[in-house]
N, C-alpha and C positions, 0 to 999 in steps of 0.2 A: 346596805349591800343587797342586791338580787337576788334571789334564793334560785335555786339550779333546779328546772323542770324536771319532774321526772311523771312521762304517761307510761301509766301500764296496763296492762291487758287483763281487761275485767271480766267474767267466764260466769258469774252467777254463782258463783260456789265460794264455799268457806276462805279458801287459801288465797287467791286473790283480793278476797273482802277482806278479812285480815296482814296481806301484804299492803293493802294501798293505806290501812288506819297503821301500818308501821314506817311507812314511808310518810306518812305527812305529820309522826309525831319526830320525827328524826330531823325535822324542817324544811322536806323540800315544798318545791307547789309543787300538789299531785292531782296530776288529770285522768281520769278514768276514762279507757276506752274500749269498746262493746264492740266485738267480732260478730257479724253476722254471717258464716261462713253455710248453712245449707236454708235454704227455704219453705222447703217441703215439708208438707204437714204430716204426723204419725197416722197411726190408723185408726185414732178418734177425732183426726179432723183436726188437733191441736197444733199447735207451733213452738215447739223447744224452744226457740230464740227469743220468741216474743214473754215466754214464762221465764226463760233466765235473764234477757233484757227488765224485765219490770223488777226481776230480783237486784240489780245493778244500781236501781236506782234507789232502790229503799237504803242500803247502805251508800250510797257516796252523799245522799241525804243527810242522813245520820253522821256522817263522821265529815260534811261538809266540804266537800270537795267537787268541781264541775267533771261534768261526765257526758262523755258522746257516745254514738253508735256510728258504724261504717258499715260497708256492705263488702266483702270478698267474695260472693257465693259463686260471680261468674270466675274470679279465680279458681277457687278452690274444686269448681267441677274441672275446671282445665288441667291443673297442675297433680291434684290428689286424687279426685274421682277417677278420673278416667284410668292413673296408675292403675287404682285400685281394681278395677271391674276388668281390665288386662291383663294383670296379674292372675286373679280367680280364672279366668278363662283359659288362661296355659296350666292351671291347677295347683299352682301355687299358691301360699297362703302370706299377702302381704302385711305390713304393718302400716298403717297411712298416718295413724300420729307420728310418728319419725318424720314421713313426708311433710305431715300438716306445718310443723315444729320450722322444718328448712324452708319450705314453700311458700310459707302464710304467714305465721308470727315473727319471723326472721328474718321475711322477705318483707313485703307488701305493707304487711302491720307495721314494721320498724321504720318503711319509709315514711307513710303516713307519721307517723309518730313526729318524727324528724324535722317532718314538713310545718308541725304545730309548734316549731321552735324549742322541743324536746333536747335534754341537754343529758337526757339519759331514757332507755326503756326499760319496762320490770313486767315480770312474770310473776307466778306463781309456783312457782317449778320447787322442788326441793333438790338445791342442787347449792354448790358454790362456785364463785367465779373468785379467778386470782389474774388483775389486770398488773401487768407487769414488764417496764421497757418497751412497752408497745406490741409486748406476747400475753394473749389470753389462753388462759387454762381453766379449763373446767372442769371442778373439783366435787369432790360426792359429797352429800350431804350427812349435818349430823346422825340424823332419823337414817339410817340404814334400811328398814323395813318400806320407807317410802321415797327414799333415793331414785330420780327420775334420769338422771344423768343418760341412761340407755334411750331415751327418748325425745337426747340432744346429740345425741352420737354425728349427726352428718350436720354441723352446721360449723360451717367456717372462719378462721380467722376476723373478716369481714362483719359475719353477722355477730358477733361475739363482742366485740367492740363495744362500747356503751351501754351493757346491758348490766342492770340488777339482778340479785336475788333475796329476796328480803327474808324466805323461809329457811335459807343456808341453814340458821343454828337452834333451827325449834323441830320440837316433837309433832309430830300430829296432835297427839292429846293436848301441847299448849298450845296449840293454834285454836282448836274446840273452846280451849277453856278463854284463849283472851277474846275471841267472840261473844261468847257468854258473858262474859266483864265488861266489854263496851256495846250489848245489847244490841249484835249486829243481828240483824233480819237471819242470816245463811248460818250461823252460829249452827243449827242442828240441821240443818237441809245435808242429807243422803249424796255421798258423793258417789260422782258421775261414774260407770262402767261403759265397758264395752266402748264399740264405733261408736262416735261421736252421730253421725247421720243414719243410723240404726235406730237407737233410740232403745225401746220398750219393746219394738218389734221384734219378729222370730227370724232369725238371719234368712233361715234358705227362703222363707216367704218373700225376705225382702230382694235378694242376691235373682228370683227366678224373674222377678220385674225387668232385669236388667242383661240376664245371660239365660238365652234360652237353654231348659234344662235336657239332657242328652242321657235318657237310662243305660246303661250295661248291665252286665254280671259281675257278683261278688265271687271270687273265688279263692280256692287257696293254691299254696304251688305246687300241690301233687296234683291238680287239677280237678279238685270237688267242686261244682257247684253248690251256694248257698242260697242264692237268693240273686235279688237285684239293686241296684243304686240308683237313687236322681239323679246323677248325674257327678262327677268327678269333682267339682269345684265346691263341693259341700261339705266335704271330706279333707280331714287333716290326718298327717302322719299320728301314729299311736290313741287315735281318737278311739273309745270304745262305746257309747251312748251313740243310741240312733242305727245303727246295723240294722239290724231287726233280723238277727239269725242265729238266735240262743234255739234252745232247745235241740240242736244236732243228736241225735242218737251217738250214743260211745263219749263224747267230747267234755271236757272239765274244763272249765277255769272261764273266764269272758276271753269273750273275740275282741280284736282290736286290727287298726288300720296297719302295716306294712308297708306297702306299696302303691302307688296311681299311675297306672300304666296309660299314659294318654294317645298312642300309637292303637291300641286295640280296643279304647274305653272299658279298661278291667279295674276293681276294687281290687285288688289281692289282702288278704284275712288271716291272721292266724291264733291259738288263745293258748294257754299256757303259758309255757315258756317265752317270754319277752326278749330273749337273746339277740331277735333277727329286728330289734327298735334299734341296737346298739351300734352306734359308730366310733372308729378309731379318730373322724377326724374331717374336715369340710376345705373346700375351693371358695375363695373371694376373684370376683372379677378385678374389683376395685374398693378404695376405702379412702374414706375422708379420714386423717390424722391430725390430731391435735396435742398441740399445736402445728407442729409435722414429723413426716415419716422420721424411721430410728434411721440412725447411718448406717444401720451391719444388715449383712445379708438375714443375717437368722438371728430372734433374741426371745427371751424368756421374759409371760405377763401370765395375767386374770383375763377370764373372759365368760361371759354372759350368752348365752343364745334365747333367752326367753326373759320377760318381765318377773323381775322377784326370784329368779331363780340367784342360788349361792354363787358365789363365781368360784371359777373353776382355772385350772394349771394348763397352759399352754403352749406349747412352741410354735413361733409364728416366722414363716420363711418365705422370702421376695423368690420368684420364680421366671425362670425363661415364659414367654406366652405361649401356652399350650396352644392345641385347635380350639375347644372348647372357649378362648379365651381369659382363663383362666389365669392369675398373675400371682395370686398370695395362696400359699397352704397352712393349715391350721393345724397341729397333728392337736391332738388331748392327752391328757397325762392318765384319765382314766376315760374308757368309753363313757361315750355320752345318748342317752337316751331321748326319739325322737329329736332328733335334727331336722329342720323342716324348711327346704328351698322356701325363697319368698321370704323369710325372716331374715334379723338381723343378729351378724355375729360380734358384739362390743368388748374391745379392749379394755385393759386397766391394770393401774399399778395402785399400791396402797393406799394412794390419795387421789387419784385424778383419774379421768375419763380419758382413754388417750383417742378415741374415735371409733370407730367401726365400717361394716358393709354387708352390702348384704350377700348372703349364704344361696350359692350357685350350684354346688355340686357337696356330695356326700361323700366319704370314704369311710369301707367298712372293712 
């Protein structure tokens, strides 16, 4: 009998190296395949891709399995980059692994896949899938601390289809330790932070290559001058590193970000008291549901606005189309700190990821 393909998505890192030696001890054929999604070299001249590429091969060597590479890059400046650098430039702070996830590994990666007579695709994701009736749910992982489900929130029904997760039911630390046991290359290699196309680099260094940088004034809202900004797009809600306008005569406690007023290019600043981070509650324009929307106008979930944060008590209610365009309101059970347009607001009930979108408007 034929054994049922399964390529999955090989990234040079532990979780994948250890998903593809779990998938081909389980007996599929597993074919290794290597995203080349940015090109550009860091700022020692070196090539990210080409050092996790050469790490791809040391393991699908070892644990013998054939292994390719492909090229997305001109996708991924089309579909992600560009999100990306549009985003920052209205002063918003996007998430592009969400995008990368729908756009690239979901999209393009899974047709390719398909194309190689792939009878299933697999990630590295710590997550679970429940194929079921011809409905896919995607479900949280055991490892709660590294539950990625928020960073599958918009991909749909469609991309969902055929897809593995081989890390569903392992810890981080067992994934470390069965590397070490079958003597994989990436067993101890540092995982990955941050953007993906950043790298090692210093964000605004990199962000001013690409968005000419525009200074203003930091102020507060009684109208003190403190200082000045590079520029708007540098700057995130509740951010406090980087200001550079400690020492105020009279003033306690650290400054932190408020406001980005892009009408006037103003920082607005305030330290102490954190009350004025706190919102009752956010606007979605739109949201991918998974599997799909609830039937009631208004119903009670969990919800996420950041990676790793606890989830949190929500009332979530379908709305007439405001002006703003605005269609779902999110109230909070308890205010929530730092809401931040540009990010993404993810549902959930006690077992499953039921989708998300992203966060358009604040209410406080």
């Amino acid at each position: 009998m034929k054994k049922q393909r399964v390529v999955i998505g090989m990234s040079g890192g532990v979780d994948s190296s250890v998903a593809a030696l779990l998938l081909k001890e389980q007996g599929y054929d597993v074919v290794g395949l290597f995203m080349n999604n940015w090109e550009e070299t860091d700022e020692n001249g070196c090539c990210p891709a080409e050092q996790d590429f050469a790490d791809v091969r040391r393991v699908c060597d070892k644990i013998q399995i054939p292994y390719y590479s492909v090229n997305f890059a001109q996708n991924y400046l089309d579909r992600v980059f560009s999100y990306f650098i549009e985003e920052y430039s209205k002063g918003r702070t996007p998430n592009p692994d969400v995008l990368c996830n729908r756009e690239i590994k979901f999209g393009p990666f899974k047709d390719y896949a398909l194309s190689m007579d792939a009878d299933f695709i697999a990630t590295g994701h710590y997550c679970k899938i429940l194929h079921e009736n011809g409905v896919h749910h995607l479900l949280k992982a055991k490892d709660q601390n590294k539950d990625q489900t928020d960073f599958l929130n918009q991909l749909s029904q469609n991309q969902l289809d055929k897809v593995l997760f081989p890390l569903a039911d392992l810890d981080k630390s067992e994934v470390r330790k069965i590397a070490e046991q079958n003597d994989l290359y990436t067993a101890r290699k540092k995982d990955s932070t941050g953007i993906c196309f950043i790298g090692e680099r210093k964000f605004r260094e990199f962000l001013m290559k690409y968005i000419p940088a525009r200074e203003g004034l930091i102020k507060t809202y009684d109208g003190r001058v403190l200082g000045k900004h590079y520029g708007l797009m540098y700057y995130t809600i509740g951010q406090r590193k980087g200001l550079d306008v400690g020492g105020q005569p009279g003033d306690e406690g650290r400054w932190f970000v408020i406001e980005k007023d892009l009408k006037n290019n103003v920082l607005y600043v305030a330290h102490g008291n954190e009350q004025k981070l706190y919102s009752k509650g956010l606007y979605l324009k739109e949201c991918n549901w998974i599997p799909s929307a609830a039937n009631q106008q208004s119903f009670r979930c969990n919800a996420k606005f950041r990676y790793r944060q606890s989830e949190q008590g929500v009332t979530v209610t379908f709305i007439d189309k405001t002006q703003e365009g605005y269609t779902i309101r999110v109230d909070f059970d308890q205010p929530q700190r730092a809401i931040t347009e540009g990010q993404y607001c993810v549902f959930y009930n006690q077992t499953a990821c039921l989708g998300g979108g992203v966060i358009e408007g604040v209410i406080f």
